[in-house]
ROTORDREN-921855 format. One record per residue (C-alpha): x, y, z; residue number from 1. Coordinates in pm, 1 decimal. Layout:
BEGIN
X | Y | Z | NUM .
...
END
This chain:
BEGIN
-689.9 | 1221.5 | 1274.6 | 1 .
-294.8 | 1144.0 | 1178.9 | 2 .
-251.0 | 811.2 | 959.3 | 3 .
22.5 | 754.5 | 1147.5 | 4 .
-154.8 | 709.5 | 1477.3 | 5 .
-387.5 | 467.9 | 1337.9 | 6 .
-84.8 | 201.0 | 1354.8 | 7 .
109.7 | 7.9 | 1604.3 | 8 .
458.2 | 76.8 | 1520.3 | 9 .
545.2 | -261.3 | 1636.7 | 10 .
408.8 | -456.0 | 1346.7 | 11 .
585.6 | -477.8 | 1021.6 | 12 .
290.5 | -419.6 | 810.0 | 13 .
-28.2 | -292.4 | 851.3 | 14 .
-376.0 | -239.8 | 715.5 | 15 .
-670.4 | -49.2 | 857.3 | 16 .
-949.1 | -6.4 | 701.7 | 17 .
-1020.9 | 406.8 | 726.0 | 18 .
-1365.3 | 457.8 | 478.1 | 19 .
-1619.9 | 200.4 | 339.9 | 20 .
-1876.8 | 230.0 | 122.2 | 21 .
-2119.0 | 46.8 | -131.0 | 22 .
-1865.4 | 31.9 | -416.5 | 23 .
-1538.4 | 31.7 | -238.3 | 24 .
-1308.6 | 137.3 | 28.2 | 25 .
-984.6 | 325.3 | 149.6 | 26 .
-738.5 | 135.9 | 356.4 | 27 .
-459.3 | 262.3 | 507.6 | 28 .
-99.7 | 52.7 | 520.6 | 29 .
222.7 | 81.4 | 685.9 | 30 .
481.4 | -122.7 | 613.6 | 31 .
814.2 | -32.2 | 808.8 | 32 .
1145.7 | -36.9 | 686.3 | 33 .
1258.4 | -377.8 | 526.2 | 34 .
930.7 | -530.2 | 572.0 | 35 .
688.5 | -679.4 | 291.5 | 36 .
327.9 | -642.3 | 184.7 | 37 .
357.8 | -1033.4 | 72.1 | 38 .
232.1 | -1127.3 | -283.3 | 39 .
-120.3 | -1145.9 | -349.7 | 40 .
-369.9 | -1049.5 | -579.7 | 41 .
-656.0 | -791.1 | -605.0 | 42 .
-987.1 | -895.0 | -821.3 | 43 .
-1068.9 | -492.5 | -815.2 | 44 .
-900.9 | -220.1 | -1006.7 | 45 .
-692.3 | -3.6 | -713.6 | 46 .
-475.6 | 280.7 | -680.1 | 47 .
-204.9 | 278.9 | -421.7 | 48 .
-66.1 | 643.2 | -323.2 | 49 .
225.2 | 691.7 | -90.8 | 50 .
200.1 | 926.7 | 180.7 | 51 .
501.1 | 938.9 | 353.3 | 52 .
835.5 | 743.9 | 323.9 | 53 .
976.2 | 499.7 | 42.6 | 54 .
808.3 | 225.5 | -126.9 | 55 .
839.1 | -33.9 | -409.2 | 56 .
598.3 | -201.3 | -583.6 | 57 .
646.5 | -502.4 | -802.6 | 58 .
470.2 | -685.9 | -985.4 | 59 .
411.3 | -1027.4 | -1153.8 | 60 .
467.1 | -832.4 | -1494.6 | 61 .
817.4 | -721.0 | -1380.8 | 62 .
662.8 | -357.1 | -1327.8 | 63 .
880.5 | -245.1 | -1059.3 | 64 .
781.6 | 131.5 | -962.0 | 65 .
941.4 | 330.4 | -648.0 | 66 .
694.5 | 521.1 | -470.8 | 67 .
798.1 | 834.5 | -246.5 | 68 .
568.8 | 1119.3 | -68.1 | 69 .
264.5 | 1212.2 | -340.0 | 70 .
371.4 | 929.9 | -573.7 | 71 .
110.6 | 669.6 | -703.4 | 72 .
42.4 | 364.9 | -932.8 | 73 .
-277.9 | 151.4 | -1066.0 | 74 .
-312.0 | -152.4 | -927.0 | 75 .
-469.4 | -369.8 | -1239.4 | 76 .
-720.2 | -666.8 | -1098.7 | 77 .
-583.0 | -1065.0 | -1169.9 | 78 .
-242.6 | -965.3 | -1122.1 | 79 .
-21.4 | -1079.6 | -846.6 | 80 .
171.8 | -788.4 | -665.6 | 81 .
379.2 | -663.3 | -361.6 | 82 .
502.4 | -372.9 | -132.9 | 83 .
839.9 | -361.1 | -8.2 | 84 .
910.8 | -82.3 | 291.3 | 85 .
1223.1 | 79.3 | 169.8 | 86 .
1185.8 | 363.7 | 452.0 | 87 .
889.9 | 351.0 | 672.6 | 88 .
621.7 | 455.0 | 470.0 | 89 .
238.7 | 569.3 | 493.4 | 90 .
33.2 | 433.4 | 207.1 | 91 .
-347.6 | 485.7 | 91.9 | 92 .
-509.3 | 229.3 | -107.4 | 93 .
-824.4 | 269.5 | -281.0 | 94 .
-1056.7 | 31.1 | -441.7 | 95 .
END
């Protein structure tokens, strides 16, 4: 299976959950060009890793990290974050 034919290219951004298990999960996000993941928070640690494309995260913290193919960052729980789609872009987050 291709991550990128789990999404509706329609849609701005995207989340689908792809594995699930007792202690956590793997979701997979798109979020096309010029589109936002909007703000919220995450009471889990996470690790978001980019697949394909350009991302940014940002954070409440003023961590601001650009994410490209293979690039990844922690997620820390309680604080308040977001994705912006600089390209199209494939993303994996795991909790």
């Amino acid at each position: 299976m291709n991550l990128k034919k789990l999404h509706e290219d329609s849609s701005g951004v995207q989340a689908k959950t792809i594995f699930s298990a007792s202690e956590g999960k793997v979701i997979s996000l798109q979020i096309l060009k010029n589109n936002r993941l909007k703000e919220h928070i995450t009471k889990v640690p996470a690790m978001l890793l980019c697949i394909s494309g350009e991302a940014v995260y940002e954070d409440e913290n003023n961590t601001k990290i650009s994410l490209f193919s293979g690039d990844f960052t922690e997620i820390k729980p309680d604080v308040k974050h977001w994705v912006d789609g600089i390209e199209n872009c494939n993303l994996l987050l795991i909790k």
